[in-house]
N, C-alpha and C positions, 0 to 999 in steps of 0.2 A: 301679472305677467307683463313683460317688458313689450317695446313694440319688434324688435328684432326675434326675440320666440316666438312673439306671435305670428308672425309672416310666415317664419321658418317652417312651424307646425303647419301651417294654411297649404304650403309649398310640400311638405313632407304628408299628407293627410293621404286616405287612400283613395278618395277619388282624384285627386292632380296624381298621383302617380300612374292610377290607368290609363289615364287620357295624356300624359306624359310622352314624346317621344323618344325621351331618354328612359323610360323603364325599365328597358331591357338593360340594359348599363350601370345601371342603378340598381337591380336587381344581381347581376356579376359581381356587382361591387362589395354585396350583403354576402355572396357564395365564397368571393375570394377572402373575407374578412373570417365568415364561419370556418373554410378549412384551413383557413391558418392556424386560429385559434386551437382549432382540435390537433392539427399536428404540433403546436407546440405544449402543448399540454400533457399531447402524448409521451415526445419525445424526453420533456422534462421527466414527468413520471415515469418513467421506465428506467431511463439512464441513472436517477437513484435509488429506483428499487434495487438497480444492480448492484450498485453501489453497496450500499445497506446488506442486501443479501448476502454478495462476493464477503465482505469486510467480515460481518457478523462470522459464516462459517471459520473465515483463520484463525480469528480472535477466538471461538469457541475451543477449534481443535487443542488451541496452543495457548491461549492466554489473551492478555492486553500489553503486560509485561514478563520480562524472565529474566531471572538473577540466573549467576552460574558464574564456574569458574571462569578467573582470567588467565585465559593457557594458551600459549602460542601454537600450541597442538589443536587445530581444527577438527579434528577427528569428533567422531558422535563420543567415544567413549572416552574420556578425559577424565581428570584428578576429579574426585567426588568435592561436591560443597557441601560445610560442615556448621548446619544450623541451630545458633545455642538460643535461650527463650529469651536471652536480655536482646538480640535482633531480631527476633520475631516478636516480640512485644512493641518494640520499637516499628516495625512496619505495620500492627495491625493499630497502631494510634493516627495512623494519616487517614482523616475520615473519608476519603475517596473509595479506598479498596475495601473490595466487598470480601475476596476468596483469597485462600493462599492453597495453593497446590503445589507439595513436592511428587517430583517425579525422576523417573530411571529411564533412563534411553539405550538400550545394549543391540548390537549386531546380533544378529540370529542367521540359523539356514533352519527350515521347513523341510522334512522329510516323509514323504510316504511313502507307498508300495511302491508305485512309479514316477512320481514326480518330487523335484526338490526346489527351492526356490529360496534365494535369501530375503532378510526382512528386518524390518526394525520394531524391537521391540519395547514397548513402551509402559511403564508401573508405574500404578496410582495407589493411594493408599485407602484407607476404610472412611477417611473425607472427604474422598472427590465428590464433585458434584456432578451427578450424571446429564446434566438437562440436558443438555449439547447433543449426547449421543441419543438420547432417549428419540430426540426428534429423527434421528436419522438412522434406528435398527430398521432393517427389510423383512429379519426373521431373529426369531426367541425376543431375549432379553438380557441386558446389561449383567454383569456380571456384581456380585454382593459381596462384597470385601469384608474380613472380621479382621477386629484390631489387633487380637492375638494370634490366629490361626491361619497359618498359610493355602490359599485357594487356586486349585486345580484350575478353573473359568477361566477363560478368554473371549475374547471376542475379536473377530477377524473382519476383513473388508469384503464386499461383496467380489470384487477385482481377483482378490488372493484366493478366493473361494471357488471362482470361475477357474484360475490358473489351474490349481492343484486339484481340480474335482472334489473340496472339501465340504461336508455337509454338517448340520448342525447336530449336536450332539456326536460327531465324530473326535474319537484320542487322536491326537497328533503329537509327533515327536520334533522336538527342539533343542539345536545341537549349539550351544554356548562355546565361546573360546574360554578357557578360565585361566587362571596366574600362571600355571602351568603348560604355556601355547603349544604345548605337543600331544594333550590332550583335552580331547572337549567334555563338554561337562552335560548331558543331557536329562531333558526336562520332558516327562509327557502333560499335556493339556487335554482339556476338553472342551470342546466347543461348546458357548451357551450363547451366542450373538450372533449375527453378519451386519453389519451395519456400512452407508455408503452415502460419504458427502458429495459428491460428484465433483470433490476435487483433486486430482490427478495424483497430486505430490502427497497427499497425505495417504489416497486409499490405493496408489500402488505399492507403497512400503508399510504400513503400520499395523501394527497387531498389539493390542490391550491386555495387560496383566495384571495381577495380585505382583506391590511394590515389593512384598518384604521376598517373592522368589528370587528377583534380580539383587534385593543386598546379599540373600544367601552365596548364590552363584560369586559375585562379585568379591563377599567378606566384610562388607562392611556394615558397618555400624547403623545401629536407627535412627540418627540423628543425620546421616551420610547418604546424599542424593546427587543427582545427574544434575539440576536445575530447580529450581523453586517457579513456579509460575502464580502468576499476582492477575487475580482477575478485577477490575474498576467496574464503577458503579455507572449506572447506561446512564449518560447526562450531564458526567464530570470531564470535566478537564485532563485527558488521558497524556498531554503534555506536560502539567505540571505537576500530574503525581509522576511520571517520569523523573523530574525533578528531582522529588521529594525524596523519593528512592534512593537518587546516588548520592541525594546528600548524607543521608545517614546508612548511607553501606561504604563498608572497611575495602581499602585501594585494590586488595584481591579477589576482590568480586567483579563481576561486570553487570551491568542491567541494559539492556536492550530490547526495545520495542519491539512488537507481532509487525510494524510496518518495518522497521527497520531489516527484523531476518527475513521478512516474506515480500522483499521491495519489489522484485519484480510483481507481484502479483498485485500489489497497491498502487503500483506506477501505473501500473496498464488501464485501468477501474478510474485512473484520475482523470485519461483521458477522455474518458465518456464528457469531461465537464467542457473539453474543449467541440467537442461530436454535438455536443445541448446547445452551445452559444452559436455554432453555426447554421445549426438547422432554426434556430428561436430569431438568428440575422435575416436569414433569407426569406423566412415567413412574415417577419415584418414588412420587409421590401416589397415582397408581393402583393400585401395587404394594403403596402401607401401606395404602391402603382396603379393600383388598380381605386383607391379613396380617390387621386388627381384627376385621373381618368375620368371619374363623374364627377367632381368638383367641375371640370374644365366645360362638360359637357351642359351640364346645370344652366351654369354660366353663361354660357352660348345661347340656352335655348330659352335664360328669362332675358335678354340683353333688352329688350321692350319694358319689361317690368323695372330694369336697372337704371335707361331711362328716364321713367317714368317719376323713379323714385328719387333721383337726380334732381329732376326738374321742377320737382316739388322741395325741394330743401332738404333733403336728407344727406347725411355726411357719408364720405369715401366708408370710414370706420365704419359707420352700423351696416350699408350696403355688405359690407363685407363678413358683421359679425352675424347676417340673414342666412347667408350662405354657409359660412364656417359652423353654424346651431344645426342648419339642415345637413352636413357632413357629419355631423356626431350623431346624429339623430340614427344614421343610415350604419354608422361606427357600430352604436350602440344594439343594434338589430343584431349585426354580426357577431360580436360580441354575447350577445344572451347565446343564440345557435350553437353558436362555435363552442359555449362553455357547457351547454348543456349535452349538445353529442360526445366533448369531448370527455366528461364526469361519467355518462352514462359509459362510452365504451371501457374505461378504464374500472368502473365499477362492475360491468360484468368480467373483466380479465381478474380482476380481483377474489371474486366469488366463483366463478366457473372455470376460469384458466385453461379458455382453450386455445391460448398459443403456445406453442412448446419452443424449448430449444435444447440444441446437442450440448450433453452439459458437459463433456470433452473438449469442448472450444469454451462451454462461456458457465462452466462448473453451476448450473441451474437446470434443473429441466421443464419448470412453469419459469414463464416472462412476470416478475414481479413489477409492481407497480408503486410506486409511494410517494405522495403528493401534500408535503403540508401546504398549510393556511397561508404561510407568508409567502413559499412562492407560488400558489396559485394568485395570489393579490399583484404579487412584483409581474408577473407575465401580463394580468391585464390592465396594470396599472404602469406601466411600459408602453407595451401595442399601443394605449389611448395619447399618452403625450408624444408617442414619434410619430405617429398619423397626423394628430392633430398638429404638430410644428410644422411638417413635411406643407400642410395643406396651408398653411399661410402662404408659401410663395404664390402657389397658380394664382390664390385669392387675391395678386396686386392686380391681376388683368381690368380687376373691375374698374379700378383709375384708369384704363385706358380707352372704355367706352364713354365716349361721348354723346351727351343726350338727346342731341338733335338728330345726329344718326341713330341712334338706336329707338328712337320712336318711328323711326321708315322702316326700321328690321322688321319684314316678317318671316 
């Protein structure tokens, strides 16, 4: 051990801090360091579990990607796209994508005895993959597609379910526009689901079908769908299998991103990262105000010792690297605290989740939490070099005491 640790320890030990008249201050110091840490620990972890959570549900409802027609007609119901095997063989070679999901998107109205309501209805075929909704039925069960046989099942939103007073296992009548717009074309369902993402845009319109009723209705062919949805593998580069996609899809197709059609909902989620960087600024700040504070104080209160140490041969630099070892020391305190209440709290919201939120505003109703390795490293491996830079200035004061005075300080 060098002789500037060893002081520093001697100076940081727990009896000089008892008898310390800076204790108190020093003690602040440790408090202001721990709650920063834990509020920025928090605030990281949360702002992308939302993130993660928000993201994951759109990308589930809808995809990562979605091919479909290029049609100046915006409308939900548009020219079908017409999928032959030599480009669907061609997309399932981009080893990124995991899923291909064709689907049907039709205008609907809901009718019962007393209430009516319009809706968008939505066909998958006897491929989908259910995972998505399996996490978020309320009541029954997904509905079981045959590849040959057209099925009755649906499944409805908790939302549309409230509206219409619809219960499970209840027929319900579905009234289609067909080629013919002067007459509709009606479908009865049965309810085998309710399911509910607690996000706004999907579960105030959408209602889940068997694909092959809506080509019925529609007329067309089994190779003729609304949109293809392309689900990526969790971990790949969902920009450049964007890419890859339009590279090899034909001028009349379009491919467009889950962030691209759901911007508004991604833009807002982005914000949280500016919401993180301010709150992770301020908590620093707080945490060097309060390090200077007892550097300063320190400093003052060995100015005999600094003296002493002076006048004995000791250089400005080690006098100073005494002091700056005893700040990291009091850093480091804070730090373990700070990281431990902040892991614990975030590990019981994890496990027990008892904060809730209105998932109307913020489409969640547990506060998710999700914390990797790197940035809990970058948050305390940050704090420690802008403390420690911060605390070099006060540290020039010490060239300013002079020895002979500072051996009359008492």
């Amino acid at each position: 051990m060098n002789f500037e640790k060893f002081v520093a320890k001697r100076l940081h030990s727990e009896k000089n801090m008892e008898h310390s008249i800076s204790a108190p201050i020093l003690k602040m110091a440790i408090a202001a360091v721990s709650l920063s840490i834990t509020v920025m620990i928090i605030a990281l972890s949360v702002g992308k579990g939302l993130q993660q959570k928000i993201g994951n549900k759109v990308r589930g409802f809808t995809s990562d990607i979605q091919i479909r027609p290029l049609d100046l007609n915006q409308s939900i119901e548009s020219i079908p796209i017409i999928l032959d095997s030599i480009y669907l063989r061609s997309l399932n070679q981009i080893p990124s994508i995991e899923k291909l999901n064709p689907e049907i998107t039709k205008n609907s109205l809901i009718k019962t005895d007393t209430e009516f309501d319009g809706v968008l209805v939505k066909g998958f075929d006897h491929n989908y993959d259910w995972t998505f909704f399996e996490k978020h039925i309320v009541q029954g069960f997904c509905p079981i597609y045959s590849k040959s046989e057209k099925s009755q099942e649906i499944l409805v939103s908790k939302k549309i379910s409230r509206k219409l007073n619809l219960e499970l296992n209840q027929e319900v009548l579905f009234y289609f526009q067909g080629k013919n717009k002067s007459k509709a074309i009606i479908r009865k369902f049965k309810i085998c689901g309710i399911y509910e993402t607690g996000i706004e845009l999907f579960d105030d319109h959408y209602t889940i079908v068997d694909i092959k009723q809506l080509q019925k209705i529609n007329r067309w062919e089994k190779n003729q769908f609304s949109s293809l949805e392309i689900g990526v593998y969790a971990g790949s580069d969902k920009d450049k299998t964007l890419d890859l996609v339009e590279i090899i899809s034909p001028y009349e197709i379009q491919v467009i991103s889950s962030k691209e059609r759901y911007s508004q909902i991604f833009d807002w989620i982005q914000l949280f990262d500016i919401n993180i960087l301010l709150i992770i600024s301020i908590m620093v700040m707080v945490a060097s105000i309060n390090m200077i504070s007892s550097l300063l104080i320190v400093i003052l209160e060995r100015a005999k010792m600094i003296g002493l140490l002076r006048s004995l041969g000791a250089r400005q630099v080690s006098i100073k690297k005494i002091f700056l070892y005893h700040s990291f020391y009091l850093l480091k305190k804070g730090l373990f605290i700070g990281n431990m209440l902040g892991l614990t709290l975030i590990g019981i919201q994890h496990l027990f989740a008892p904060l809730r939120l209105d998932p109307s505003h913020y489409y969640v109703r547990k506060v998710p939490v999700l914390l990797s390795l790197e940035n809990w490293l970058l948050i305390n491996l940050v704090s420690v070099l802008i403390c420690m830079v911060i605390l070099l200035i006060p540290a020039q004061i010490i060239k300013r005491i002079e020895p002979i005075e500072a051996l009359r300080y008492e």
